[in-house]
Backbone bond lengths (Angstrom), bond angles and torsions (degrees), N, CA, C in turn:
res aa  C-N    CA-C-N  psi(-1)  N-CA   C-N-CA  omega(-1)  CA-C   N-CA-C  phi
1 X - - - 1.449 - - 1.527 108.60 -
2 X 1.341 108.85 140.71 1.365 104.05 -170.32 1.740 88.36 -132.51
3 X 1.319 109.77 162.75 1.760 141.80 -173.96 1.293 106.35 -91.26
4 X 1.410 138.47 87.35 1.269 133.80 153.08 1.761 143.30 -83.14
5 X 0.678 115.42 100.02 1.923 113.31 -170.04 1.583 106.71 -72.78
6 X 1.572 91.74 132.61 1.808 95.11 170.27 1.308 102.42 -126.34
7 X 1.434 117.00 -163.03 1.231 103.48 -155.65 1.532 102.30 -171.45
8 X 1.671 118.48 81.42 1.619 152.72 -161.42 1.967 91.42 -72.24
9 X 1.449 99.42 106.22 1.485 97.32 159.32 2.007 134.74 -57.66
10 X 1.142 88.40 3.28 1.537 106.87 -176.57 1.262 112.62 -119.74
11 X 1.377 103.70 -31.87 1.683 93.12 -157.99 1.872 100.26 -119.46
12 X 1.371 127.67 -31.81 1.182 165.77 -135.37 0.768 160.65 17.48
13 X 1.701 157.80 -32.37 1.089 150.05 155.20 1.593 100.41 -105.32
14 X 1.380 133.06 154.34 1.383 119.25 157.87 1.904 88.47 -172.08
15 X 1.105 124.55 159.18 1.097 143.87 -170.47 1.536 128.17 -120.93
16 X 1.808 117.28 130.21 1.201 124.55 -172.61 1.223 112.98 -101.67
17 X 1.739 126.52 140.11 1.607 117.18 154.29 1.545 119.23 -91.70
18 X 1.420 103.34 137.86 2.044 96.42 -167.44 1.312 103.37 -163.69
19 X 1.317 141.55 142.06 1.304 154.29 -142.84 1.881 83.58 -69.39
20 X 1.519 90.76 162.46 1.443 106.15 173.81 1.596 117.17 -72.36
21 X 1.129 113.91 134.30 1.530 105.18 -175.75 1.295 125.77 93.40
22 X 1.598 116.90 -10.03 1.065 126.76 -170.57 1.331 137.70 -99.07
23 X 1.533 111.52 -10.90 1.588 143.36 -161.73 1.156 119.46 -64.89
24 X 1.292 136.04 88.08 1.708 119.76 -163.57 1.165 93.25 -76.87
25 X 1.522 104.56 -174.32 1.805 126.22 -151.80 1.921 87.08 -88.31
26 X 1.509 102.87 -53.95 2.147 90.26 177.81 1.774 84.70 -120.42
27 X 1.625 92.65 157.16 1.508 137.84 -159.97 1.708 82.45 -123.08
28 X 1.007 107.33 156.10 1.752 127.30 174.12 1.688 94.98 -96.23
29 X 1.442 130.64 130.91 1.082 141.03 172.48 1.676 122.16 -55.69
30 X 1.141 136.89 107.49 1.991 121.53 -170.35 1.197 72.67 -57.91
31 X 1.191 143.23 -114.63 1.484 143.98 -112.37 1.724 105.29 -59.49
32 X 1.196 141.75 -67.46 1.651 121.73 -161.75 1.352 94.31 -137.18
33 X 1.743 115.78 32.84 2.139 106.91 147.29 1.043 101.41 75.64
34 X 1.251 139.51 -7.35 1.769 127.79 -148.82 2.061 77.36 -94.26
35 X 1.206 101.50 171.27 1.328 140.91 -170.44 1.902 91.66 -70.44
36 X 0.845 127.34 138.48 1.512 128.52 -177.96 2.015 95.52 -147.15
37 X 1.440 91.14 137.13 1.844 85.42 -157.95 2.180 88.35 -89.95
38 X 1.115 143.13 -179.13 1.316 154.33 173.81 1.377 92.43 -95.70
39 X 1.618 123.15 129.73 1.823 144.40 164.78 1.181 110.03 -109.09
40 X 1.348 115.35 152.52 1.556 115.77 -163.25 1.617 90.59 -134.46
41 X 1.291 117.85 122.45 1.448 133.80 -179.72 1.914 107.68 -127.43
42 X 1.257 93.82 162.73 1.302 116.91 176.93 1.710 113.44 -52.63
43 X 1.383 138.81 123.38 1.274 127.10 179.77 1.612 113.14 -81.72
44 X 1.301 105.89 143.19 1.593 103.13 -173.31 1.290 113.07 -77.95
45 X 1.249 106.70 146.94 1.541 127.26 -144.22 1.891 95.78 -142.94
46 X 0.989 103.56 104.99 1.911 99.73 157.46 1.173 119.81 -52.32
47 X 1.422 115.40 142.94 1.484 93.00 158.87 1.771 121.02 -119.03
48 X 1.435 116.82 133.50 1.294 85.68 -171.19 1.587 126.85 -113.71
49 X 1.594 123.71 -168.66 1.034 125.07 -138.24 1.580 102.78 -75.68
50 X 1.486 99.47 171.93 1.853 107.58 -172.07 1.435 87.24 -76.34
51 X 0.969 164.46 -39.62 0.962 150.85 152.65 1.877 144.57 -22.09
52 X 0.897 73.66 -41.00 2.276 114.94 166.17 1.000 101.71 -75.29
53 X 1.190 112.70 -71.75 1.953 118.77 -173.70 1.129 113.27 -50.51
54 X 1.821 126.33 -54.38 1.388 128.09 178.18 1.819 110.77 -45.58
55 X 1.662 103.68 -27.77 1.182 76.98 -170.11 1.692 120.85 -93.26
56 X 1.743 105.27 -22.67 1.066 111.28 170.12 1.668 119.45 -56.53
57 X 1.445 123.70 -24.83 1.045 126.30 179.13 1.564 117.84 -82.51
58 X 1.961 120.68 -27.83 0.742 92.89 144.04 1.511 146.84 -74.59
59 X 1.323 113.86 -31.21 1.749 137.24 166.48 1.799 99.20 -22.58
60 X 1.422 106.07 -58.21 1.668 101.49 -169.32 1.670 118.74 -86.34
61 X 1.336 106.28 -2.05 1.388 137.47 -175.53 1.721 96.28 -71.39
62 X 1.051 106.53 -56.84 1.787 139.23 -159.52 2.012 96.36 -70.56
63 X 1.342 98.93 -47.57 1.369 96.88 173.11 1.505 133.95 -69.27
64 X 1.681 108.87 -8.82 1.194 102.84 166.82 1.208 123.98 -114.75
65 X 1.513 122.41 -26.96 1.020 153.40 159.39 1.688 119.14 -96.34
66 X 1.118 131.90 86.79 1.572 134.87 -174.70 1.701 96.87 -80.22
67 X 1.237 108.94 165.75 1.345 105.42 167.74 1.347 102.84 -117.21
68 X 1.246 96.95 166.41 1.870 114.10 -164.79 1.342 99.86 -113.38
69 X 1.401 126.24 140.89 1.583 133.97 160.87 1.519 94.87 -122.96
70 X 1.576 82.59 149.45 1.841 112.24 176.80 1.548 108.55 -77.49
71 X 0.885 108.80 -33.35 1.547 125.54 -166.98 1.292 133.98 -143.84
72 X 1.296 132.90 143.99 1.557 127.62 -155.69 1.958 86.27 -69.52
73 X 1.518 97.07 176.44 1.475 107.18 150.00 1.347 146.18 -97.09
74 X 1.322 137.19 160.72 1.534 130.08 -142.05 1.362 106.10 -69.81
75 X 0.930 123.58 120.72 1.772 126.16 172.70 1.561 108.67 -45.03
76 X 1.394 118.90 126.48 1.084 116.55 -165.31 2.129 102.55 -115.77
77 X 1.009 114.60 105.18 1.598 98.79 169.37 1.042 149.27 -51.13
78 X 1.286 132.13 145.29 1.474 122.64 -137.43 1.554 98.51 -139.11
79 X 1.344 109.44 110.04 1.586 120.11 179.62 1.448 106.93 -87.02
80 X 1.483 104.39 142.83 1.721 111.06 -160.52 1.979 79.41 -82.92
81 X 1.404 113.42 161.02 1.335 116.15 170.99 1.718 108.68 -85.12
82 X 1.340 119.31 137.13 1.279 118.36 171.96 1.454 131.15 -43.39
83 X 0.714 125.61 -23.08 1.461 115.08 175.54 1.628 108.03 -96.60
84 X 0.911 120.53 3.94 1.814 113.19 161.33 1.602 98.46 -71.39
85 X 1.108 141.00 -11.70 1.648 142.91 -171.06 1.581 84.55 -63.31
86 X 1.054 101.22 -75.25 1.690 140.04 -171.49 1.841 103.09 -20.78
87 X 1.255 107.75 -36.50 1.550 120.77 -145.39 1.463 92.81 -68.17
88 X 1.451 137.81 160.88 1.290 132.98 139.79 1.114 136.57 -86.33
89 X 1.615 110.18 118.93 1.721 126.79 175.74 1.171 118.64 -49.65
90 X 1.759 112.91 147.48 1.452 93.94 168.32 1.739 115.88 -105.27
């Protein structure tokens, strides 16, 4: 089901739900029947945070330009979590 807006010279804007593909050019008005023609608007779109963006911009940044390191990174040590102590050996 898709969201279509029409748009009643009398009454005015108000909006239908109706299978995809299906939308004739005029909709019958709910309020007074008259002929209401179909309007075509912008689809709503989020927008998201500067945070999001930085990363998508770097993400596509990365695809053309990768960055290069000289050298691996610092080995970092890795503590087993306590309750593996706990576990039974076989």
């Amino acid at each position: 089901m898709a969201t279509y807006e029409y748009l009643c010279s009398r009454c005015g804007p108000f909006e239908v739900r109706l299978a995809i593909g299906t939308a004739p050019r005029a909709y019958g008005c709910p309020d007074c029947a008259g002929a209401a023609r179909r309007v075509y608007s912008s689809p709503g779109i989020t927008l998201t945070s500067k945070a999001v963006a930085a990363l998508h911009v770097r993400e596509e940044q990365a695809r053309e330009a990768p960055t290069v390191v000289s050298q691996l990174p610092p080995r970092r040590k890795v503590q087993p979590h306590p309750a593996l102590s706990r576990l039974p050996r076989p």
